[in-house]
C-alpha positions as CSV (number, residue, x, y, z in Angstrom):
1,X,28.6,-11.6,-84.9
2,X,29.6,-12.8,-81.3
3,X,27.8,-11.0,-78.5
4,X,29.5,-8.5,-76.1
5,X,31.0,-10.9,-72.8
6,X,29.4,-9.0,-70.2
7,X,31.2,-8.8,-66.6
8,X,29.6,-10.9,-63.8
9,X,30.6,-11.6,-60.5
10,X,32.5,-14.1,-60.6
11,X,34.9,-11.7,-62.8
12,X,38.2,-10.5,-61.5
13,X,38.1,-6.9,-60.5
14,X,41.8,-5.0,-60.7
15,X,43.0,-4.1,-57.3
16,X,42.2,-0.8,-55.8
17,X,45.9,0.7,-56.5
18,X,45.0,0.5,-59.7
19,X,43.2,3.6,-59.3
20,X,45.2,6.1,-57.3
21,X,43.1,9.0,-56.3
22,X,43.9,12.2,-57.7
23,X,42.0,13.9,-55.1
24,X,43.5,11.9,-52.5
25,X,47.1,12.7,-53.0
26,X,46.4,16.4,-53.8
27,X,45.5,16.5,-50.4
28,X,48.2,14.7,-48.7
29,X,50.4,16.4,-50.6
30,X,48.8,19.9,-49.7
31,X,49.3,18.8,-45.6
32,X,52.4,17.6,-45.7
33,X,53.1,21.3,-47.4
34,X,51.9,23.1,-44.2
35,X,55.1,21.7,-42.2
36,X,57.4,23.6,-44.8
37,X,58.2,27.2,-44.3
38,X,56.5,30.3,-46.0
39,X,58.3,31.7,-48.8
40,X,59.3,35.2,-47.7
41,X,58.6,36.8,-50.6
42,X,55.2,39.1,-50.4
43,X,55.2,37.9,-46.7
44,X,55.6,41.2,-45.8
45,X,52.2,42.4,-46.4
46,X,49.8,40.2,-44.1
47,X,52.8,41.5,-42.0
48,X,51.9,45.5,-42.8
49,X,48.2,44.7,-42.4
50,X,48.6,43.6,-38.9
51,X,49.4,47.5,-38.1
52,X,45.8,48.3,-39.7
53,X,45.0,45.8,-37.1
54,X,46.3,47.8,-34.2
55,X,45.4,50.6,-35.2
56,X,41.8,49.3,-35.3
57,X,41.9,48.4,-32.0
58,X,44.2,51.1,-30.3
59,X,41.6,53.5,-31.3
60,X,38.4,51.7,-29.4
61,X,40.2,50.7,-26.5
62,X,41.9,54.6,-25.9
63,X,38.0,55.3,-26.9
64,X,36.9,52.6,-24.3
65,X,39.0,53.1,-21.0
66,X,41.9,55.9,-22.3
67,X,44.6,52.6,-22.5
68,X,46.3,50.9,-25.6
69,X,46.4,47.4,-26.1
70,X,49.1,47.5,-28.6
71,X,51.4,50.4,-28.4
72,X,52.9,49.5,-24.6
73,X,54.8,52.7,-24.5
74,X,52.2,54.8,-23.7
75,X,51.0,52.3,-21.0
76,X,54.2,52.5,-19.8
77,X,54.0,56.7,-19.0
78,X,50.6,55.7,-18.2
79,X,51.9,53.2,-15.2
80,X,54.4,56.0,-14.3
81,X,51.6,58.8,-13.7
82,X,49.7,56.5,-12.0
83,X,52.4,57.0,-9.2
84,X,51.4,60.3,-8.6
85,X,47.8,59.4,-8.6
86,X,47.9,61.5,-12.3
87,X,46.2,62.2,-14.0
88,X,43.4,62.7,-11.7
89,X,40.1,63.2,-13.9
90,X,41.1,59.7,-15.0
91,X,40.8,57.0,-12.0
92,X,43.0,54.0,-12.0
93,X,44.4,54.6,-15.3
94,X,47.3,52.6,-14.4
95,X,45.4,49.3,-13.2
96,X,44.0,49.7,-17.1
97,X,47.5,49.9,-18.4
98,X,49.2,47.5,-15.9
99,X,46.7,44.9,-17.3
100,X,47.6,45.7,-20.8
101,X,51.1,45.7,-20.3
102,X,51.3,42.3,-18.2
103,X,48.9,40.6,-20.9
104,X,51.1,41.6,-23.7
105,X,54.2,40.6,-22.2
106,X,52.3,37.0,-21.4
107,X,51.6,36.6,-25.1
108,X,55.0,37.2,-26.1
109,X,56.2,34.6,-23.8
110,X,53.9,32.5,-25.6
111,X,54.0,32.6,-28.7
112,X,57.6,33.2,-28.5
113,X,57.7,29.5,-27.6
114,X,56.7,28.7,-31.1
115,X,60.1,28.9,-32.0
116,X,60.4,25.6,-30.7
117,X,57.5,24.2,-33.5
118,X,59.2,25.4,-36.8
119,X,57.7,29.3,-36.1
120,X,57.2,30.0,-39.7
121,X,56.1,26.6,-41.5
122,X,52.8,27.6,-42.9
123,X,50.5,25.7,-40.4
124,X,52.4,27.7,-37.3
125,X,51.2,30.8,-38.7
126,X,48.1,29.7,-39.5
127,X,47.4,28.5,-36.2
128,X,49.0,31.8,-34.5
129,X,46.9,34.0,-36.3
130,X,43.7,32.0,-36.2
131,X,44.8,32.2,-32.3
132,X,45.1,35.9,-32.5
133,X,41.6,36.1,-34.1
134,X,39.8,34.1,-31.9
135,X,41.3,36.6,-29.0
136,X,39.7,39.8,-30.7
137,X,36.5,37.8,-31.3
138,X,35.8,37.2,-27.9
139,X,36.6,40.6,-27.1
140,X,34.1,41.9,-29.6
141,X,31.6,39.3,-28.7
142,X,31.9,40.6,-24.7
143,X,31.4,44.6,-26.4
144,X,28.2,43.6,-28.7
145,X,26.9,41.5,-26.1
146,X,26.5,44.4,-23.7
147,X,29.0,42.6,-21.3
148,X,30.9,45.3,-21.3
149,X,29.2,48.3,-22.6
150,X,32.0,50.6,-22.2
151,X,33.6,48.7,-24.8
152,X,30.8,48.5,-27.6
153,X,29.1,52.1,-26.7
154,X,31.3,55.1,-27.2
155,X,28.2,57.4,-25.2
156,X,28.8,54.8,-22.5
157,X,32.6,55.2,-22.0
158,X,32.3,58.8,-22.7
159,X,29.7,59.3,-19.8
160,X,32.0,56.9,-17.8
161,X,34.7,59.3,-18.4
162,X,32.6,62.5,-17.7
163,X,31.6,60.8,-14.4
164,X,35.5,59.8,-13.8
165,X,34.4,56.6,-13.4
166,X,35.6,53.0,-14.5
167,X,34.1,50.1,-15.6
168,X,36.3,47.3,-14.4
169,X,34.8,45.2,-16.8
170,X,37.1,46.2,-19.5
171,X,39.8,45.0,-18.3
172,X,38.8,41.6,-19.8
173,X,38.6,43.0,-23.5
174,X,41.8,44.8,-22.7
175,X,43.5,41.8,-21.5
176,X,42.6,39.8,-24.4
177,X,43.1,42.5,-27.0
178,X,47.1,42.9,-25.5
179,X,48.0,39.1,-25.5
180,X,47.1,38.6,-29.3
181,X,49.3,41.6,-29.9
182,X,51.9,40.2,-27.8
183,X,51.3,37.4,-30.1
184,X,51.9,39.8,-33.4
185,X,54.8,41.3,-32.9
186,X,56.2,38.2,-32.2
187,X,55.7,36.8,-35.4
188,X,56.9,40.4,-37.5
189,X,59.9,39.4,-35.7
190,X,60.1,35.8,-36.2
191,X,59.4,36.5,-40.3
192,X,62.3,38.9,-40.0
193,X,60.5,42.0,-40.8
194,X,61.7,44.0,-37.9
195,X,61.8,47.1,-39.7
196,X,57.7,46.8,-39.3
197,X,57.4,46.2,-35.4
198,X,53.3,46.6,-36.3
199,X,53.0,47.9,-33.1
200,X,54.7,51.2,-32.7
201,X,55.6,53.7,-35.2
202,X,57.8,56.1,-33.5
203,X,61.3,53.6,-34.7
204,X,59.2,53.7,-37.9
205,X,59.4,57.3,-38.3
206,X,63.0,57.5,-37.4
207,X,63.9,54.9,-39.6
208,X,62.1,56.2,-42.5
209,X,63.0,59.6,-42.5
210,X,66.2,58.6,-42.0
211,X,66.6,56.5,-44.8
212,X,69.3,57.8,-47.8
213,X,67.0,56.2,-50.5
214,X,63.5,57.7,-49.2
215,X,62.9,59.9,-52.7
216,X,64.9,57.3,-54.8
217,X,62.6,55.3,-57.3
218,X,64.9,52.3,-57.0
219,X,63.8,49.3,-55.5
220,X,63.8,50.1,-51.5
221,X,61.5,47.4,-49.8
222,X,62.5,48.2,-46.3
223,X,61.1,51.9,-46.8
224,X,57.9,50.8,-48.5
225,X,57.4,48.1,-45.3
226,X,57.7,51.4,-43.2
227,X,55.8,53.1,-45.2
228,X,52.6,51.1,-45.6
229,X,53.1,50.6,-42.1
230,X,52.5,53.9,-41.0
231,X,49.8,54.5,-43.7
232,X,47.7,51.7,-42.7
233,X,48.1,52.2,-38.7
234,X,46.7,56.1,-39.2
235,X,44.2,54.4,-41.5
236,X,42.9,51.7,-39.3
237,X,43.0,54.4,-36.0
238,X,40.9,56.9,-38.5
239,X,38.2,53.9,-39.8
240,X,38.0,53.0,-35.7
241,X,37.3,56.7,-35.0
242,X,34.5,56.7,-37.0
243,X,32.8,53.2,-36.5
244,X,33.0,54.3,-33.0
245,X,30.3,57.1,-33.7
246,X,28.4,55.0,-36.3
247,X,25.2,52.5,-34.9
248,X,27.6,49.7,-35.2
249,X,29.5,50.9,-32.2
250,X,33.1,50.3,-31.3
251,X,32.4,47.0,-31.0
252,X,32.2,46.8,-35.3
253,X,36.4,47.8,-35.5
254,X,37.1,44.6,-33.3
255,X,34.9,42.3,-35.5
256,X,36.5,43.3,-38.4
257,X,40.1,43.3,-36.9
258,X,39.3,39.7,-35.9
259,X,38.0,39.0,-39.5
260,X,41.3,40.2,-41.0
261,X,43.5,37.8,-39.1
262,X,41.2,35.2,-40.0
263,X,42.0,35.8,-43.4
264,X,45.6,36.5,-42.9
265,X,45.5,33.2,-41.1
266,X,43.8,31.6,-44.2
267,X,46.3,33.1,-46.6
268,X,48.9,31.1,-44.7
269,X,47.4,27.5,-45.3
270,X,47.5,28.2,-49.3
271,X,50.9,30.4,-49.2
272,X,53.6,29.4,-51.7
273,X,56.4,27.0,-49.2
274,X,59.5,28.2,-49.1
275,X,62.1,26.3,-51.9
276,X,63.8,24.0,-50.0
277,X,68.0,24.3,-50.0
């Protein structure tokens, strides 16, 4: 029986394209996937979380220094009593919603510029959000920190406001809390979703009351979107409320708003691309 010939050295080897990585054309494949567009379908719901966002963060800042940072309407009647020197227990209520107001408009100038960049391919989003994130991060980190301990201590801001004093410290955290959302409501509308603005619910509760099919058990996904939408601002305001009085302090709703648009911007790396036409 003849002995096995054994390779050596000197034997040929077969060239390296011979064989193809697997592994290595999963993942070229998978990046050259982020510059497609997002399938629509059950893009709607990081969409409807975003208002669980704002409503996280609504509640500490109003808790914080009596602004939003989302809902710009009530800055708005804010700025307008501020006129008047009004309300006057509450000093320079409208430098505090001035700030949130230009901030927000400056990060929908921004991001609206993303329109330029394929706006919803899956590694825009990702990027926005992961953007968005990193802007309620640092606001958190400046509230646990003690940087600003109006906006991690609700006994701090509440003694502030006893006093009818202000902390002009917050206007940082403010500022950075309104740009990201400048940067959300952007992107509802860039996704097409304008039915859930994420910011504001008063066109909401028009619009759903309003609707012919609200009681109908057919398929109505533009009353759902409103729906959830309005259920999961009141819910993130309420969970705010309460963190607020807890020992993790106000501080605790804007870690985990940031930690939900880090997922959301996650979900966007590995979302289904849209079918191309």
């Amino acid at each position: 029986m003849k002995e096995p010939v054994l390779p050596n050295s000197q034997s040929p080897s077969p060239p390296a394209s011979a064989w193809p990585s697997s592994t290595s054309q999963g993942w070229q494949s998978w990046r050259a996937g982020l510059r497609m567009d997002v399938d629509k379908q059950y893009a709607d719901i990081p969409v409807c979380l975003c208002s669980f966002v704002s409503g996280l963060c609504d509640s500490t800042a109003f808790n914080a220094a009596t602004v939003f940072v989302s809902m710009q309407t009530g800055n708005t009647i804010f700025l307008a009593l501020g006129t008047a020197n009004l309300p006057s227990n509450v000093p320079h209520m409208w430098l505090r919603a001035l700030s949130s107001i230009a901030a927000f408009l400056l990060g929908v100038y921004c991001f609206s510029k993303l329109r330029h960049i394929r706006p919803i391919s899956k590694a825009t989003l990702a990027s926005n959000f992961a953007v968005q994130a990193a802007f309620i991060f640092a606001a958190a980190a400046l509230a646990q920190t003690r940087v600003v301990p109006a906006m991690g201590d609700l006994h701090i801001a509440e003694q502030l406001a006893h006093d009818q004093a202000i902390d002009f410290r917050v206007l940082g955290p403010i500022a950075l809390l309104a740009f990201q959302f400048g940067g959300q409501i952007v992107t509802s509308r860039q996704l097409g979703f304008n039915e859930v603005p994420t910011n504001v619910v008063t066109s909401v509760y028009c619009d759903l009351i309003s609707d012919p099919g609200l009681f109908s058990t057919a398929s109505n996904p533009k009353r759902n979107r409103r729906a959830s939408a309005v259920i999961l601002l009141l819910l993130g305001g309420i969970i705010g409320a309460w963190l607020g009085w807890s020992q993790a302090g106000m501080s605790a709703s804007l870690w985990l708003g940031g930690f939900v648009k880090s997922i959301i911007a996650i979900a966007w790396l590995f979302w289904k691309p849209a079918a191309s036409k």
